[in-house]
Every structure is written in structure tokens, then in C-alpha cells.
C-alpha positions, -999 to +999 in steps of 0.1 A: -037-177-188-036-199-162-027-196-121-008-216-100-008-216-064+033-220-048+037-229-014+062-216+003+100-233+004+123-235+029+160-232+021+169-271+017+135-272-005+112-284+016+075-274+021+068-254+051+031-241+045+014-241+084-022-239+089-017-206+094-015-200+053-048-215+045-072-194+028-094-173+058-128-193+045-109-228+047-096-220+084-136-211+090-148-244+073-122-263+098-129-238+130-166-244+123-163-287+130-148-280+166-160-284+200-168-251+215-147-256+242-120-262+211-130-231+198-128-212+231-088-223+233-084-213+195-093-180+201-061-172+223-038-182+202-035-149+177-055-118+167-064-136+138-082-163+149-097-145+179-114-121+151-126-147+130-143-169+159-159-134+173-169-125+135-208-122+138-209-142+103-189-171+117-210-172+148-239-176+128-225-205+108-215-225+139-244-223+153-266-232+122-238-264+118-244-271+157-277-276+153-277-298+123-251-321+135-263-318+175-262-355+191-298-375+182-297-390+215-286-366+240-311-354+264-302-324+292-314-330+326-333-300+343-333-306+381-366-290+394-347-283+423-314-267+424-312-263+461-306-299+465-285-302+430-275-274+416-263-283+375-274-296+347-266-331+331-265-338+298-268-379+296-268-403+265-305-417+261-291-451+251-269-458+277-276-435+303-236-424+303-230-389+317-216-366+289-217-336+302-223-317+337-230-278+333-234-256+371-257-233+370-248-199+376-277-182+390-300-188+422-335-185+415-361-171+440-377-204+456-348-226+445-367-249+416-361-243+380-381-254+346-372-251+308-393-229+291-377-233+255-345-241+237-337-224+205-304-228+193-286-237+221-299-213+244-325-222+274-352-202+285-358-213+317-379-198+350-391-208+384-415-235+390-427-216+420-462-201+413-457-170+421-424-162+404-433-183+370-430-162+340-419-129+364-386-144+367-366-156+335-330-168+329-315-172+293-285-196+292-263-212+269-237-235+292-215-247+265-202-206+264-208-202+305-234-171+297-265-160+307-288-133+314-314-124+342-340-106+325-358-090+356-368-056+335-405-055+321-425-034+304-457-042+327-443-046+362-466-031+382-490-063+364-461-086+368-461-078+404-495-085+413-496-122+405-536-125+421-545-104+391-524-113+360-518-146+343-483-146+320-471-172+291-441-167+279-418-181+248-390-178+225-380-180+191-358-168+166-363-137+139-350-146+107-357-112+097-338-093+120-314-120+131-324-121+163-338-140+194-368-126+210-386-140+238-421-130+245-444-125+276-481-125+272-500-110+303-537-114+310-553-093+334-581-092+351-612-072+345-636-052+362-657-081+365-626-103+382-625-125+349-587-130+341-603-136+307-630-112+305-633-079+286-595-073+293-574-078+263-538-091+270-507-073+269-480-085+250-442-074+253-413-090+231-375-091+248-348-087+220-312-104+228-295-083+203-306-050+220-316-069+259-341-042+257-385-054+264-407-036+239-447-034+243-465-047+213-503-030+201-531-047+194-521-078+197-553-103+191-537-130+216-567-158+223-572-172+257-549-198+262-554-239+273-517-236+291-485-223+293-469-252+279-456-245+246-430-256+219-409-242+192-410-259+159-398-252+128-394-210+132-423-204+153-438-209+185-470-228+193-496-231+226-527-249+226-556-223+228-592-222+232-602-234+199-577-250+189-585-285+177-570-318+190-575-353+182-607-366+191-593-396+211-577-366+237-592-356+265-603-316+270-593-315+304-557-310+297-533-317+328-567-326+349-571-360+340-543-365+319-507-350+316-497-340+278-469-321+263-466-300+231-433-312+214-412-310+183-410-340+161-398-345+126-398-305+118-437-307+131-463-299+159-464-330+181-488-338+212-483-369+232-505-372+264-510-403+286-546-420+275-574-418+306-584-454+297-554-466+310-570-458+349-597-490+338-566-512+326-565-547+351-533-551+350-523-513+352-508-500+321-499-467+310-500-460+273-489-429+255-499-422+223-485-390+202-497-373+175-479-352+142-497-323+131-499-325+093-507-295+070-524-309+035-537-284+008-537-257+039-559-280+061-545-292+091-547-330+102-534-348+135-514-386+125-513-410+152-474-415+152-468-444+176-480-458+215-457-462+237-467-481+269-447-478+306-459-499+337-456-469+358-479-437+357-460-407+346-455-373+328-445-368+290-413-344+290-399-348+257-387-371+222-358-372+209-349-376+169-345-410+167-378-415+184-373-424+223-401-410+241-386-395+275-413-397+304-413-388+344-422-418+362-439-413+393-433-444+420-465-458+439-447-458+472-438-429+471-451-400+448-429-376+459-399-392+445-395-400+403-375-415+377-365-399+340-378-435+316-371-437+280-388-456+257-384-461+223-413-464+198-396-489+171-373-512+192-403-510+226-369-509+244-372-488+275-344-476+299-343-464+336-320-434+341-324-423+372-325-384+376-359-380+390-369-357+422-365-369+454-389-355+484-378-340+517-388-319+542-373-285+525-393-298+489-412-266+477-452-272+479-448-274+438-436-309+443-454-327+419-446-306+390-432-327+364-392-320+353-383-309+322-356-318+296-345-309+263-336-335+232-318-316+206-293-296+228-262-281+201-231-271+212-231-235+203-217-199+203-246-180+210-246-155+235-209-158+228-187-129+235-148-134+236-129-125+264-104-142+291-131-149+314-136-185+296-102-198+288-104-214+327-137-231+314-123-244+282-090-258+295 
């Protein structure tokens, strides 16, 4: 027996078969390789198509495609001050070209901002002021024009008294529940005034499915080096106590030297700026980073590459091809920087521009470096239909 599939005929015998009688998985597979803001428009058009974009199983395959095929050179722009510019820019490593602006939607207590994490196409980001860090948190995706505030805690009688409680927070996603979670660690202090002491911390986890917080017990968190964290491969990672670093890096983390914990090549990566560098006649600032590498359970760090800027600056990111992206700080004037990129094969390196600029208004957190993000998709999460976005997408 054997099956043949007609199209439909028109009276003078012509094919008419529309895009509208493919198979539901083929439409998907096509739906799937279009811009959000494509996909946005698409959903308008009939019941059908609005259900299958809003299906929970496509979303999930369009985002899992969007961040396979994200662009390798794109880096988004986080201004650390929003009172004097308030969106995001999403700019082409290479060339410096503007690909995308984003406004953002929300106002944050002392008018800076700072990514957190990334996961998926959704930013965790909070205020750079000290005392609303961690306390205050915004999730974002700006390709879909969502976010939430999360200002609910389980702990915030601690949250509130920032001169006795320290918080870290991150975020990740649960394969096993097909969620995204962000979490908030709080140390308090003890009887003894020790934010470290005999106090253990107290950890809560936010679900976006359910935008509930739940405590967690007993939850064995170590003292910390810094908030500073990335997500790599599934999980989540800070430097803590005893954790071991390559020898050639200094201990005093973000004392003498400014480093950042990144995501390269599916691993752990640390790239700091070397303290020899201060002794270099003429001045030169080298940046070597580092791969963590697992072999037979044992964990190693690989010196990946050095790359070397004639300015003094902050490491903020790398993207997948390998540019190193670095806050320059000028000598002139220290409260005013440049977003560099350097590449670690080609030694190519590019002035974009982008940096803070000082003023009388400029919070006292000044010379906290700016933060960016190199593998931003363009995704449907936090996606949720409706008419509200058809303005956006048109």
C-alpha cells in the first residue's frame, strides 16, 4: 500500500496549496528561523498561528535555536547610569555598528544599573548603588518588551538592614523543572559583629514559572571572595574562600587587580589584569585569562591567551570568537571610560566608545566598572501574547 500526498486544485488545474496547508510541525520549523519581532507580527494574523507561537513547547524550541544561532560578535551595552542614558545598545564588536537600541522600562532607586546574569535571553540586572545592590532586582528580556520587579523576599526585615547583611545573588536555569530560578544568598551578622562568623547564611530561590521566593534549609553556602559570578554550562559559579586559582593571580581580588569570572568555550574562565604591569616602563597593561579544565575529576586552570591594552582598565566580558571586551579608564580623566575590544588571535583592538562620562549628578559609585553581555539571543522568554506588543514589532 502506498500513500500519496494531493495538493489541492483549483478549477483551471492549477496548484493552489498556501502556507497555510503545511503540516503544523513544518510551519513550527519555519516560525522557529524568524526574528522575534517577525514572530510578534505572525501571531496576529490567525488563531492558529497565535496558538502555535504561545505553545509552551514552541517557546521552548525558539529559545534553545536562539541561543545556538545568537550573533558571535554582538555585545549589549549596559549604561551604569540610566539617568543620563536611559537604553541599552546592542553594537557589533567588529565594527562597532549599532544593531540594536532597547529603552529600559523601569527606573531604579539611585538611577545606575549593572548585569547580574544572562541566561537565555533574559538579564538579571540590579542597582550599582551600595545600598540597593542585590535588594533591588529587575528580570528583562527586551527583544519581547517584558520584565519583572522582583521587590518581594523571604528575608526582608535582613534585606532591609544593609549594615548587617551581605547578599549575592544569581541565576540559572532548572532543567528539571523547566524553569528559571534566581537565587539570593544573605549573610548576616553574628553576635560577635562578624558578617562571617557563627551565623550561617540564608538562602532563598525566586521561580519565574510561579514569581513566587522560597527559603531553602540547610544550605552549606561558604563564605564568598565576591559577588561576581558567571553562568556556564547549566550552573552558576562564584569564587569562594577556598577555591583555588592560578598561581600567577593575585589573592587580593579587585584590590590590586580587577578580574572577572566569565563563560568561554562551554567552561569556567578568569581573566584579570596582571599587577606586574604597574613596574612596566613603558606602561602596559596585559590581561591574561584562564579555562578551567576538568581531567579524570581533577580540576586544572589553562593559560588561554594575553591580551595587552595601553590603557589601564576593567575586564567585562569575551565574546565566542575570542575578543576580549575591557573598560578603559583615561589618565586625564578617571571619571570618564571607553568600552575596548581586543582580539586574542588577530591582536586587533577596536575603540567603541560607550564608556561613563563624569558630572556633577554621577553617583559616588562612579568608578564601578560597566558591564555587558556577549552571547545575547533573540528570544521568547518571558513571552506572553497579547496586543500590547504588535506597536513594538511593527
Amino acid at each position: 500500500m502506498s500513500i500519496a500526498a494531493v495538493a489541492p486544485v483549483s478549477n483551471n488545474g492549477v496548484s493552489t496549496t498556501t502556507f497555510h496547508d503545511l503540516p503544523e510541525e513544518t510551519t513550527a520549523e519555519i516560525f522557529s528561523r524568524l526574528s522575534v519581532k517577525d514572530l510578534i507580527k505572525s501571531s496576529s494574523v490567525n488563531k492558529a498561528w497565535y496558538s502555535l507561537i504561545n505553545n509552551p513547547s514552541f517557546i521552548s524550541s525558539q529559545i534553545r535555536k536562539a541561543v545556538n544561532f545568537c550573533d558571535d560578535n554582538a555585545v549589549l551595552i549596559i549604561p551604569p547610569f540610566i539617568s543620563h542614558q536611559n537604553y541599552c545598545s546592542l553594537i557589533s564588536a567588529d565594527t562597532s555598528r549599532v544593531i540594536e537600541k532597547f529603552d529600559i522600562p523601569f527606573v531604579t532607586k539611585s538611577g545606575s544599573l549593572k548585569l547580574i546574569a544572562q541566561v537565555d535571553g533574559m538579564l538579571l540586572l540590579t542597582d550599582l548603588h551600595i545600598d540597593y545592590a542585590a535588594r533591588e532586582l529587575y528580570l528583562w528580556n527586551p527583544f519581547v518588551r517584558r520584565h519583572r520587579v522582583l521587590v518581594s523576599s523571604c528575608f526582608k526585615r535582613l534585606l532591609d538592614d544593609r549594615e548587617k547583611s551581605y547578599y549575592v545573588v544569581g541565576m540559572g536555569y532548572d532543567k528539571g523543572t523547566d524553569d528559571y530560578k534566581v537565587i539570593r544568598i544573605v549573610y548576616v551578622q553574628d553576635g560577635k559583629g562578624k558578617q562571617f562568623g557563627e551565623v550561617a547564611p540564608k538562602v532563598e530561590v525566586y521561580s519565574l514559572r510561579k514569581n513566587t521566593w522560597k527559603k531553602m534549609g540547610d544550605s552549606r553556602v561558604p563564605r564568598l571572595v565576591n559577588e561576581m559570578g558567571a553562568y556556564v554550562d547549566g550552573r552558576y559559579y562564584w569564587l569562594f574562600g577556598e577555591f583555588n586559582v592560578p598561581n600567577r593571580v593575585p589573592r587580593l581580588f579587585g584590590v590590586i587587580a580587577p578580574f572577572k569570572l566569565m563563560s568561554f568555550e562551554g567552561s569556567l574562565a578568569l581573566c584579570t589584569l596582571d599587577p606586574d604591569c604597574y613596574n612596566l616602563v613603558p606602561p602596559k597593561y596585559p590581561f591574561p585569562i584562564w579555562l578551567r579544565r576538568q581531567r579524570k575529576g581533577v580540576g586544572s586552570w589553562v593559560l588561554l591567551a594575553t591580551a595587552v591594552l595601553k590603557q589601564y582598565g576593567h575586564p567585562l566580558n569575551i565574546t565566542k570568537t575570542g575578543t576580549l571586551i575591557v573598560e578603559s579608564f583615561q589618565s586625564q580623566r578617571p571619571d570618564e571610560t571607553h568600552i575596548v575590544s581586543i582580539n586574542f588571535k588577530s591582536r586587533i583592538s577596536k575603540y567603541h566608545g560607550y564608556g561613563k562620562h563624569g558630572g556633577p549628578d554621577v553617583s559616588r559609585e562612579v568608578l564601578a566598572p560597566s558591564t555587558v553581555d556577549t552571547s545575547f539571543p533573540q528570544s521568547l522568554i518571558m513571552y506572553e501574547g497579547g496586543k500590547s506588543l504588535l506597536k513594538y514589532a511593527k
